[in-house]
C-alpha positions as CSV (number, residue, x, y, z in Angstrom):
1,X,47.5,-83.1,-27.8
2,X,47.8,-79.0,-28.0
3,X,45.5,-77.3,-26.1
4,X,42.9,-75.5,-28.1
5,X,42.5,-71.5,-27.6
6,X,39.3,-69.9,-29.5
7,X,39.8,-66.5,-30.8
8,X,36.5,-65.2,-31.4
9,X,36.3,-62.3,-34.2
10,X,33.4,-59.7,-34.2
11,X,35.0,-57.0,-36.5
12,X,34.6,-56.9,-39.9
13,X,38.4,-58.0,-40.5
14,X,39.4,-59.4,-44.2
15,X,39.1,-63.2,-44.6
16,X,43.3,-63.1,-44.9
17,X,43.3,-61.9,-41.6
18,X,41.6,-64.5,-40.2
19,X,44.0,-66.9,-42.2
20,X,46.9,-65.3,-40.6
21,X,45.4,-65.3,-37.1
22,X,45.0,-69.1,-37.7
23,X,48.5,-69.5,-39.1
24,X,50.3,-68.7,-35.5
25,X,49.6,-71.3,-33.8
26,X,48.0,-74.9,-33.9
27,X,46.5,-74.4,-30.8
28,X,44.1,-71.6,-32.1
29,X,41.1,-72.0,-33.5
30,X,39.5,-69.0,-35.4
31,X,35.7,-68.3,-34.1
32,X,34.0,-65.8,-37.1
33,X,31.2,-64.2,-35.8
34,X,31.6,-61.1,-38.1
35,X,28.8,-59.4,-38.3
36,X,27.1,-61.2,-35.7
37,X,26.3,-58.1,-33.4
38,X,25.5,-55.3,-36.3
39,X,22.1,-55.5,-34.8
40,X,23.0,-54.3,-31.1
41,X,25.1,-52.2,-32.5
42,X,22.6,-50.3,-34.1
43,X,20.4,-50.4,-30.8
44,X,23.3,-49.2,-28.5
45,X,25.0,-46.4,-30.3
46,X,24.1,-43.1,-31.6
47,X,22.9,-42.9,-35.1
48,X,25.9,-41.0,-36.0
49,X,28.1,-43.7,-35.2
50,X,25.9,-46.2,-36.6
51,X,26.0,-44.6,-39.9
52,X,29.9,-43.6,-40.1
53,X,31.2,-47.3,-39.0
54,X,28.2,-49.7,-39.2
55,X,26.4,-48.9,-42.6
56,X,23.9,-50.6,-44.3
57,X,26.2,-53.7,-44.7
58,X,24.9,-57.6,-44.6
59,X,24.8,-59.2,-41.7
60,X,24.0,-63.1,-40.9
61,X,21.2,-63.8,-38.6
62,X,21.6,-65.0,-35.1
63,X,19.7,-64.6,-31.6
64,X,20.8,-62.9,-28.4
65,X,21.2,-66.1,-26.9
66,X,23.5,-67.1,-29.7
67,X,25.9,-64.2,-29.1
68,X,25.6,-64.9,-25.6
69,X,26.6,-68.6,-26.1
70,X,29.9,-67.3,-27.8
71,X,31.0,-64.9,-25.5
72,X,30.5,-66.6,-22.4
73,X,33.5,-68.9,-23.3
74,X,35.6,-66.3,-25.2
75,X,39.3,-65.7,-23.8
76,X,40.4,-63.6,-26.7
77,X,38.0,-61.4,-28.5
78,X,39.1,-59.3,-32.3
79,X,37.0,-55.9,-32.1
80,X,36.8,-53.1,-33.5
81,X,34.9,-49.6,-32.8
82,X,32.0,-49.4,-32.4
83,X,31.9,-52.9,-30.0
84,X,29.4,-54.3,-27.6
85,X,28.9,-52.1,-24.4
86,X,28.6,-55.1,-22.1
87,X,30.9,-57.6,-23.5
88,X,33.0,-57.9,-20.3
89,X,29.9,-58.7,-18.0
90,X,28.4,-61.1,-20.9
91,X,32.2,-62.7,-21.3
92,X,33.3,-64.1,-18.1
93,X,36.7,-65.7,-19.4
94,X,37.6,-62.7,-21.5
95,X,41.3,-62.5,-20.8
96,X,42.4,-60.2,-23.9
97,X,40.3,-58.1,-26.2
98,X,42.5,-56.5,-29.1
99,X,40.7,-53.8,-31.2
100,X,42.0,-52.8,-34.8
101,X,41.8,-49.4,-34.4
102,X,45.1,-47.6,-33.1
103,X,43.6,-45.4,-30.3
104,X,41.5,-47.0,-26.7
105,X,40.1,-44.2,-26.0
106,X,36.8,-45.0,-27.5
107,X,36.8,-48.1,-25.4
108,X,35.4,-45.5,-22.5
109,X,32.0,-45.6,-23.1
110,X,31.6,-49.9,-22.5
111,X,32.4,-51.8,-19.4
112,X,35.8,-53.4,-20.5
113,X,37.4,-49.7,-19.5
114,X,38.4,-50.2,-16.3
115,X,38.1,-53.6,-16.2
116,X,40.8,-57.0,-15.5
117,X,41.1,-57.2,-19.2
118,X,44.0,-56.9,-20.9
119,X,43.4,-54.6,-23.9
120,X,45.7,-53.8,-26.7
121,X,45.3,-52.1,-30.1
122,X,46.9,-51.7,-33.5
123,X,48.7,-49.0,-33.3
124,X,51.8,-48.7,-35.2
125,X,51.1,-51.3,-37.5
126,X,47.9,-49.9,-39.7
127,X,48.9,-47.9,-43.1
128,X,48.8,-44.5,-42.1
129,X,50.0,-42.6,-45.7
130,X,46.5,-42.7,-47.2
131,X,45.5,-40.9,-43.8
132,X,48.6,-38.5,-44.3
133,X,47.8,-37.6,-47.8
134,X,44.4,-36.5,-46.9
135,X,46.0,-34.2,-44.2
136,X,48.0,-32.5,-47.2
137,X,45.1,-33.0,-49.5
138,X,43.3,-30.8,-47.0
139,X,46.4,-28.0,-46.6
140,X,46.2,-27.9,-50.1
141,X,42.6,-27.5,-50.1
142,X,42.7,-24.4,-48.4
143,X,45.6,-22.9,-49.6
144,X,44.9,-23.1,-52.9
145,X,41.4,-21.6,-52.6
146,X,40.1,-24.7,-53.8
147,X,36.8,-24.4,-51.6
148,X,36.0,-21.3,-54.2
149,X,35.7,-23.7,-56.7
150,X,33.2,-25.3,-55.3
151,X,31.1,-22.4,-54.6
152,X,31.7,-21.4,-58.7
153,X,31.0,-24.7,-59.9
154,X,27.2,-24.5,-58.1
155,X,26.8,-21.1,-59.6
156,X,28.4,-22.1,-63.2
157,X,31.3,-18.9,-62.9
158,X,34.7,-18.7,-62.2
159,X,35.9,-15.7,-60.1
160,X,39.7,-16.0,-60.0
161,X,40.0,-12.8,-58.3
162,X,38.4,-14.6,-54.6
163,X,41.1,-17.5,-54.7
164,X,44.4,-15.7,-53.7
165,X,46.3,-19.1,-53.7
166,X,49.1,-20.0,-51.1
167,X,52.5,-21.6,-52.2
168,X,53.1,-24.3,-49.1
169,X,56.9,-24.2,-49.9
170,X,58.5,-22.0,-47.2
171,X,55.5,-22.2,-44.9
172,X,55.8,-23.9,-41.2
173,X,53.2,-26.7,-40.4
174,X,53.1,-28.0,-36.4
175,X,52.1,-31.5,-36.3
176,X,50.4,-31.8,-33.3
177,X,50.9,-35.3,-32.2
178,X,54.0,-36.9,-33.7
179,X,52.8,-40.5,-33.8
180,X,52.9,-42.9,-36.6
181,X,50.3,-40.6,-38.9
182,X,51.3,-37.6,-37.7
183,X,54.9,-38.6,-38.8
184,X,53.4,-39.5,-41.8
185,X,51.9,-36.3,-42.5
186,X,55.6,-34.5,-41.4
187,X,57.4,-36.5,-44.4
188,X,54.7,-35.2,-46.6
189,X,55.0,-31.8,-46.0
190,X,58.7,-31.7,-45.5
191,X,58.5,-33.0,-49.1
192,X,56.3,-30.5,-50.4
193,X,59.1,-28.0,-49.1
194,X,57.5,-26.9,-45.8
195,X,59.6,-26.7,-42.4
196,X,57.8,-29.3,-40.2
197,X,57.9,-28.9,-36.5
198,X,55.9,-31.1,-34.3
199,X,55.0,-32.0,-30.1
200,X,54.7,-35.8,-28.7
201,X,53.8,-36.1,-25.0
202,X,57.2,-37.7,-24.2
203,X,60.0,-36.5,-26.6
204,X,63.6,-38.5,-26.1
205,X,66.0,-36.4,-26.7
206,X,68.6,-38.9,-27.0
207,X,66.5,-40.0,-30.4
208,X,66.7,-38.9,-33.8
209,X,64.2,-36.5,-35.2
210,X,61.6,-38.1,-37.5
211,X,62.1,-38.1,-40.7
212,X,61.0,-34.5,-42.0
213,X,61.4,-32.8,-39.2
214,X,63.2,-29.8,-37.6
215,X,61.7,-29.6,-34.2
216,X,59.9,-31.9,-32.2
217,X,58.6,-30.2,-28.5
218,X,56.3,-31.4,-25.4
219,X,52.9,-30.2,-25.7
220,X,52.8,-27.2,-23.5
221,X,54.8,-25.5,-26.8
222,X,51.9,-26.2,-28.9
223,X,49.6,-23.7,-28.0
224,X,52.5,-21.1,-28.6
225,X,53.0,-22.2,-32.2
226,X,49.2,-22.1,-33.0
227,X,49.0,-18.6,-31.7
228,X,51.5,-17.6,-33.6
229,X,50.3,-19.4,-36.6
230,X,46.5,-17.7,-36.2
231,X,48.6,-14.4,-36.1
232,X,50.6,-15.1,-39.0
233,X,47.3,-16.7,-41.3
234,X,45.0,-13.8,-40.3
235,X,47.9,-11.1,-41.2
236,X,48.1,-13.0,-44.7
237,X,44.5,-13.1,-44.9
238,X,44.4,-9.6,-44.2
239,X,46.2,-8.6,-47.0
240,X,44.8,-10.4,-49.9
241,X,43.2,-8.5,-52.7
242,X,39.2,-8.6,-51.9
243,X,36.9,-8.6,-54.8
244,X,35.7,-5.1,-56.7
């Protein structure tokens, strides 16, 4: 008989997901507790955080001792952010915790950081060109004078003379961070005509550049290209046609 593994899941994850999770193996059996700690969260985190990744959504019922009961025999936990503070001292057996977002950083402020457990993330395999096409969304914000309009629209006039609209073909863009969105955001600019340069912490230079761009540097460059680029926007800035 196959030896049965609980994976217990306390992000909000799709009901396909748990399906799939299920699919891998016979031996695993899907524990859903989504939902089931909403109502620490909202005790343990700042409001802010509360708000952005919490929400007002439903929630089932269930005590502190029935949370308890679950992750004193979890092995492998599905989280998310935010996450129980205490969940390593309250899970014993907790072997692997695996959190959706791509980024463990914001694991720091609970006791799993520095823990036995292993922890791994989903980075690389989350869709990253709805995150890219708000990056561009937000260069074209801006460079179109696009936060005028909002200012006209409250006061019901329309002063074309206080856009002075930027044309993104020609202009350099550092991506600061060449990861999976930031490469993302590289291909969309490159295809929007811009010359894309960007900085990873460990560049191979043995590897093809990513798609879109024409230089890819170590951090320490970074600060010289965004020098230069506050040079170069505030001497564009400076020479726009201000109101009469």
């Amino acid at each position: 008989m196959t030896p049965t593994r609980e994976v217990l899941v306390i992000v909000p994850a799709p009901d396909d997901a748990l399906s799939r999770i299920a699919a891998v193996d016979r031996g695993l059996h899907v524990v859903d507790a989504r939902g089931w700690f909403d109502v620490e969260l909202r005790e343990t985190w700042p409001p802010w955080t509360v708000q952005r990744y919490v929400g007002q959504r439903s929630a089932p019922s269930h005590s502190r001792q029935e949370r308890d009961r679950l992750l004193a025999g979890a092995e492998i936990v599905l989280g998310g952010f935010p996450f129980p503070l205490d969940l390593r001292a309250r899970a014993p057996h907790l072997r692997w915790f695996h959190q959706l977002p791509a980024g463990a950083s914001n694991l720091l402020r609970g006791d799993l950081w520095g823990s036995d457990v292993v922890v791994t993330t989903s980075r690389g395999y989350g869709n990253t060109r709805p995150m890219a096409e708000f990056a561009l969304a937000g260069l074209l914000y801006f460079a179109r004078g696009l936060h005028h309009a909002a200012r006209d629209r409250q006061r019901h006039r329309f002063d074309h003379r206080t856009y002075g609209p930027l044309l993104l073909q020609g202009k350099t863009v550092c991506i600061v961070g060449a990861g999976g969105i930031g490469q993302e955001v590289g291909s969309l600019c490159a295809s929007a005509g811009m010359r894309v340069i960007g900085t990873r912490r460990r560049v191979a230079l043995d590897k093809a550049l990513p798609a879109g761009f024409s230089r890819l540097e170590p951090p320490s460059v970074s600060m010289r290209y965004s020098r230069r680029a506050t040079r170069s926007w505030s001497a564009v800035s400076g020479r726009r046609r201000r109101p009469s």
